[in-house]
C-alpha positions in Angstrom: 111.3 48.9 172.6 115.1 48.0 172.5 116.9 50.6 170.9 120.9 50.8 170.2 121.2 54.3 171.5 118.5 56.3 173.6 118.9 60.5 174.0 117.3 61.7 177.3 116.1 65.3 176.6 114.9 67.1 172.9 116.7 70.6 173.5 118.8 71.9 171.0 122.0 69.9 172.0 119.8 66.3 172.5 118.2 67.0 168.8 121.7 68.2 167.4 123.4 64.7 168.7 120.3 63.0 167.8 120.5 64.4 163.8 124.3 63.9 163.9 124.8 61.0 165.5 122.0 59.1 162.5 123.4 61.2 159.8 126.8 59.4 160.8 125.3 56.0 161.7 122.3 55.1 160.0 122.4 51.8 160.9 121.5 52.7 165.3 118.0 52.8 165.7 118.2 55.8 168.0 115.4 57.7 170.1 114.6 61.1 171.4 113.1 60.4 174.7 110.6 64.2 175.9 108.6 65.1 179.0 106.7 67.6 177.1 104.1 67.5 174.4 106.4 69.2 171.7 110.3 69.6 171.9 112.6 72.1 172.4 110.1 73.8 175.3 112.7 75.0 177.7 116.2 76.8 177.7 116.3 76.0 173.9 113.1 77.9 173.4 113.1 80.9 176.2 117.3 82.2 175.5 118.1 85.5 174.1 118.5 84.0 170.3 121.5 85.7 170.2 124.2 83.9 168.1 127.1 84.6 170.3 130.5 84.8 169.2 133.4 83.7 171.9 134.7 86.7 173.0 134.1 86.2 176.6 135.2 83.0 177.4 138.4 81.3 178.4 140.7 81.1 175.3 141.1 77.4 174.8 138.4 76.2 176.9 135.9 74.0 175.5 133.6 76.2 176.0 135.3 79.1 173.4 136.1 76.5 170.9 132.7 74.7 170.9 131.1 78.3 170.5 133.7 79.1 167.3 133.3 76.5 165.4 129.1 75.9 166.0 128.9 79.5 165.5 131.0 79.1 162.2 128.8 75.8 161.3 125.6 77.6 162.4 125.2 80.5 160.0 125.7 77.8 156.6 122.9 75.4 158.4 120.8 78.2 158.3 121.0 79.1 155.1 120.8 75.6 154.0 117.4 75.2 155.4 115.9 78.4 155.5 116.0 79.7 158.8 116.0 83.4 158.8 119.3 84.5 160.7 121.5 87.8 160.5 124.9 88.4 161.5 123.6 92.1 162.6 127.2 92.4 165.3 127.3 94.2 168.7 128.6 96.6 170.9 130.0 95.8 174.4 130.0 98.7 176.7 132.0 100.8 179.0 130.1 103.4 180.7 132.6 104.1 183.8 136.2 104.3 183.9 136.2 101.6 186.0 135.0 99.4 183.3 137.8 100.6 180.9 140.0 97.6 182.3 137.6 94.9 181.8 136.6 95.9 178.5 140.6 95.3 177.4 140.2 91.9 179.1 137.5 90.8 177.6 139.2 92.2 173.7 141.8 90.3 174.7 140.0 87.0 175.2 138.4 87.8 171.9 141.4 88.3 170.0 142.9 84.6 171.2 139.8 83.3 170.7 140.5 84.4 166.8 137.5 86.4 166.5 137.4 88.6 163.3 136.9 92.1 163.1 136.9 93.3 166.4 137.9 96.1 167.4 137.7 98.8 170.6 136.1 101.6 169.4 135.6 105.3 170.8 132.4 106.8 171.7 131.6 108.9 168.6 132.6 105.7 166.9 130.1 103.6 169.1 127.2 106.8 168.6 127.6 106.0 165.0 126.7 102.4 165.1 124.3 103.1 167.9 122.9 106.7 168.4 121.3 106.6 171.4 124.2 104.4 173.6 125.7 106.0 176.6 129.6 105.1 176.4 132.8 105.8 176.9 134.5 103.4 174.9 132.8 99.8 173.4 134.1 97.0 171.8 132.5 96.1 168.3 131.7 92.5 168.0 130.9 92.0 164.0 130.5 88.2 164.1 127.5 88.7 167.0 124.0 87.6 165.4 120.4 86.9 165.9 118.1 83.8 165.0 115.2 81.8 166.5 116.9 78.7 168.2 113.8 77.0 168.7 113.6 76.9 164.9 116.7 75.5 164.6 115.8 72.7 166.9 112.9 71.7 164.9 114.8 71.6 161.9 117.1 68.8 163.8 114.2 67.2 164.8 113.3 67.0 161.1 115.9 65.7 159.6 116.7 63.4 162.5 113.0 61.9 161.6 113.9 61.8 158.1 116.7 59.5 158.6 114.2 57.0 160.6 114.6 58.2 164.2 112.3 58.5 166.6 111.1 61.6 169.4 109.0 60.0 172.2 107.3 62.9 173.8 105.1 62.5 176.7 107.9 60.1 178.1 108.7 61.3 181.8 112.1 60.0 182.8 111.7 58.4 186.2 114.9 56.9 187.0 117.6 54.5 184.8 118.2 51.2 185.9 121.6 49.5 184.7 121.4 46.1 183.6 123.6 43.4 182.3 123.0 43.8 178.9 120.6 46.8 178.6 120.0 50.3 179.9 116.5 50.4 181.2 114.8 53.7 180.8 111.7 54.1 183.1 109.5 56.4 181.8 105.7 57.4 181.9 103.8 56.0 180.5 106.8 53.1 179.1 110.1 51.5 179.5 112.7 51.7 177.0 115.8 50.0 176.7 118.9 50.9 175.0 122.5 49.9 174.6 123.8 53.2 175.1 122.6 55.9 176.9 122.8 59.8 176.5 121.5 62.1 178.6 121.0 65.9 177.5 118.3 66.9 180.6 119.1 70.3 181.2 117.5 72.0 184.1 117.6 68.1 185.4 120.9 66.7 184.7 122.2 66.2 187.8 119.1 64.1 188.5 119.1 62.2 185.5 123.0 61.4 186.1 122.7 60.6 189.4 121.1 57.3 188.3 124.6 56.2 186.8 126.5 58.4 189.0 125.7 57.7 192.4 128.3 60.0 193.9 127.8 62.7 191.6 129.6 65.8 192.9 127.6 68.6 191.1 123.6 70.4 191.7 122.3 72.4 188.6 120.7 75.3 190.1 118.0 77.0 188.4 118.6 80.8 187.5 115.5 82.5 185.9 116.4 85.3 183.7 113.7 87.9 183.0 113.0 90.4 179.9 111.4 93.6 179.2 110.2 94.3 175.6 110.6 97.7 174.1 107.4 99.6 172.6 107.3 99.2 169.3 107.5 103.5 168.9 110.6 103.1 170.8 112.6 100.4 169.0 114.5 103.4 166.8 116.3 103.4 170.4 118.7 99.9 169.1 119.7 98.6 165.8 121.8 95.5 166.9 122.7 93.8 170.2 124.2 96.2 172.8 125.9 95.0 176.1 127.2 95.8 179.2 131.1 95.3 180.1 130.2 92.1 181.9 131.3 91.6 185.9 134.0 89.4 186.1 133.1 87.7 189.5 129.4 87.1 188.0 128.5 84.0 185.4 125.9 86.6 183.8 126.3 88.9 181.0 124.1 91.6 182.9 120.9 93.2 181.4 121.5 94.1 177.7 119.4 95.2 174.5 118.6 92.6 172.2 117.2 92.9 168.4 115.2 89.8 167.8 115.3 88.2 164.4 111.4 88.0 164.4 110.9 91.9 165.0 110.9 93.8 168.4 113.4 94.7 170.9 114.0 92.5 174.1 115.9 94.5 177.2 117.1 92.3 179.9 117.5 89.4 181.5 118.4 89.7 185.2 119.5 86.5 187.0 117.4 85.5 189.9 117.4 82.0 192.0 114.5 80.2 190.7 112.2 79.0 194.1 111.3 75.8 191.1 114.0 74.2 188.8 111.2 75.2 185.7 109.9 78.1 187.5 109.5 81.2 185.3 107.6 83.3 187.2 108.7 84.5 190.7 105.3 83.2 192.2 106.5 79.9 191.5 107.7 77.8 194.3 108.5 73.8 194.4 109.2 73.1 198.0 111.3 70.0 197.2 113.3 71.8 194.4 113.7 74.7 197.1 114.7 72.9 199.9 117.2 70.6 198.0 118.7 73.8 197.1 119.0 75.5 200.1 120.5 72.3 201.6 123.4 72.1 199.0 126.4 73.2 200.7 127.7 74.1 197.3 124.8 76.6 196.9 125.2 78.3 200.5 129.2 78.7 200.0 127.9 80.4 196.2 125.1 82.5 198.1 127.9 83.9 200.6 130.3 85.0 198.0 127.9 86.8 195.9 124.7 87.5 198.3 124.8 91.3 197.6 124.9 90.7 194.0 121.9 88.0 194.5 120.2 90.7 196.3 120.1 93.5 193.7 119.3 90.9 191.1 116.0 89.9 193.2 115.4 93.4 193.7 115.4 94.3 190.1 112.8 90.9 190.1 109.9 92.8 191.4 110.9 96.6 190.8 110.9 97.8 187.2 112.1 100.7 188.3 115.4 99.2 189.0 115.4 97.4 186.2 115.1 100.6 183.8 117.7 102.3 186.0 120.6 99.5 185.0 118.8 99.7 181.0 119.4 103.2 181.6 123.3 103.0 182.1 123.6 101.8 178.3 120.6 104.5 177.0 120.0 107.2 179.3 116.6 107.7 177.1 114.8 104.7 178.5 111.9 105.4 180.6 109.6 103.3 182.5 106.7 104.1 179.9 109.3 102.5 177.3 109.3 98.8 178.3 106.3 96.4 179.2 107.0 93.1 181.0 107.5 90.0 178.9 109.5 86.9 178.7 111.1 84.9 180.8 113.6 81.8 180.6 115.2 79.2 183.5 119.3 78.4 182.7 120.9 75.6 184.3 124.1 76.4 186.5 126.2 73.6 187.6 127.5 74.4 191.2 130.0 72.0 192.9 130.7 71.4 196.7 132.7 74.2 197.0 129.8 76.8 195.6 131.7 77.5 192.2 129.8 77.7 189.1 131.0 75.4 186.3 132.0 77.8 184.0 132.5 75.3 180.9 130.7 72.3 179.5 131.3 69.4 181.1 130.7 65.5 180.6 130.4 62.9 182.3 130.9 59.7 180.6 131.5 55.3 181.3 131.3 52.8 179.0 127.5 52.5 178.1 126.7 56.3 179.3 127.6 60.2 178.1 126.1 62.9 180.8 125.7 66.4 179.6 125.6 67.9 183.2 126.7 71.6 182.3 125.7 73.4 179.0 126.0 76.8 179.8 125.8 79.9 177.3 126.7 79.5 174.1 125.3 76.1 174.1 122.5 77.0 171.8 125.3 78.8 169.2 127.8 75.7 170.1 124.7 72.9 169.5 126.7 71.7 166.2 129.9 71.4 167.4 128.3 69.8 170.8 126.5 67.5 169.5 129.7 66.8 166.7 131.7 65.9 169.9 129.0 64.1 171.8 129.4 61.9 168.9 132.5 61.4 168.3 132.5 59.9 171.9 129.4 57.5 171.6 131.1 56.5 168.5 134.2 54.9 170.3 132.3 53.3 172.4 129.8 51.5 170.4 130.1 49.1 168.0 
């Protein structure tokens, strides 16, 4: 099959290009190429479903303005199509005085960001909003939400279908050969060729860019993040999204409560090296993923700047114990009879040579070829506005 313009990955921001891109240019016959039997089976399906709102990132980064305007596109797609969602808000917390300075920093951020409504509340304040929260000030979010991404993603799949495109699951990429004329996709179990290629791959972007990028300068390391799930005769213990003031030095929001739009309360996750780049249980090991890892110089250089962080992160891996004792800093009430085991989702971190984590999206991009090799959080709130601007870029380039 020739095809004018191939997509290398059905996760949220693949399908949201994919829907986008046809809406705009019905004309392309564009495809959806998928290792697995059904899309949207990874980072798009296993993240928090929160519906984040910029207030942590970099004022005039991409990363903040992707997340403001897909979160301001998101809620009306919704609505449009009948995906349950609810703009239920959230409380960041300070629970030392130590945090007090952060918590201003990040209110900051949220205020250039042009975030509405927020404000830094006082602990009574916080008490009413959330009774059982251990505080000493917060910062209340109202734009935060909740919705079920994989949904979402389906719902691009749909409509990209509708317009006549098509989602090759089963298709394995294998490697990309450049041609004169043609991109050749090798695939099991086919070859597809395409006059444009874009690549959305996740957990394996750097390997899938490395095809067309020889010299590629980046490794996407594979974080698992792990949840507990509250009992259901505890869940009076949250009513909305409640998080930690965030570390600064650390790419992770830390372990927070979470509401979930279909019912139940998820607590968590950590952030652990993952031994296998789609490993989501810690007994999962891929020697080749592992050792590639280890041998990155940009990973060893990230591993000595944060190894005691890493360390109480894979302790809290296999010790619930210590993983209600940080859920306990935001409600003291939690105990270990509270919370069963459940969940658990991979992220893709880009690391570069120097062992810092991209801490934005980033593209690669030549002529014929657009890599998505970072999509960090928000990308899943952002996938509108990502996929608008993925677009916008394969539409200067093709004819």
């Amino acid at each position: 099959m020739i095809y004018d313009v191939a997509i290398v990955g059905a996760g949220i921001v693949g399908l949201s290009t994919a829907y986008q891109l046809i809406e705009q240019r019905p004309d392309l016959k564009i495809c959806v190429i998928e290792k697995e039997a059904d899309v949207a089976q990874h980072q798009s399906r296993w993240n928090s479903g929160v519906m984040h709102s910029g207030i942590y990132y970099k004022p005039g980064s991409v990363r903040a303005r992707n997340c403001r305007d897909g979160l301001a596109r998101l809620g009306p797609f919704c609505e449009q199509h009948d995906i349950p969602y609810e703009k239920c808000g959230k409380l960041i917390v300070a629970t030392t005085t130590g945090e007090l300075s952060t918590l201003n920093a990040v209110f900051e951020k949220g205020k250039k960001n042009g975030l509405t409504g927020i404000e830094i509340i006082s602990a009574e304040a916080a008490k009413e909003i959330e009774p059982h929260v251990a505080c000493l000030k917060a910062i209340k979010v109202p734009e935060a939400g909740i919705v079920n991404y994989e949904r979402v993603a389906k719902k691009y799949r749909e409509l990209f279908e509708a317009k006549g495109g098509s989602v090759l699951l089963k298709h394995k990429v294998r490697k990309v050969v450049t041609g004169a004329e043609y991109l050749t996709v090798v695939s099991d179990p086919a070859e597809i060729q395409t006059r444009f290629l874009i690549s959305c791959a996740g957990l394996f972007a750097d390997r899938i860019a490395q095809n067309t990028f020889p010299q590629i300068d980046f490794m996407i390391l594979p974080f698992r993040g792990e949840y507990y799930e509250l009992k259901k005769e505890r869940e009076y213990l949250v009513n909305h999204l409640i998080y930690p003031v965030p570390d600064i030095n650390f790419p992770f929001l830390g372990v927070h409560y979470t509401r979930m739009i279909d019912g139940g309360i998820e607590a968590g996750p950590n952030a652990v090296l993952a031994f296998k780049r789609e490993g989501y249980k810690n007994t999962q090991i891929d020697l080749q993923d592992l050792i590639a890892t280890i041998g990155y110089a940009g990973f060893r250089k990230l591993a000595a700047k944060f190894w005691r962080t890493g360390l109480a992160e894979m302790r809290r891996s296999f010790s619930k114990k210590l993983f209600v004792q940080a859920l306990q800093k935001l409600i003291p009430e939690i105990t270990m009879d509270d919370v069963v085991e459940a969940r658990s989702g991979v992220r893709a971190m880009a690391c570069d040579r120097e062992g810092n984590l991209i801490d934005d999206f980033l593209f690669l991009d030549s002529d014929r070829v657009i890599h998505v090799i970072s999509a960090p959080s928000p990308a899943a709130t952002a996938s509108l506005a990502i996929g608008s601007e993925i677009v916008q870029r394969v539409l200067t380039k093709i004819s």
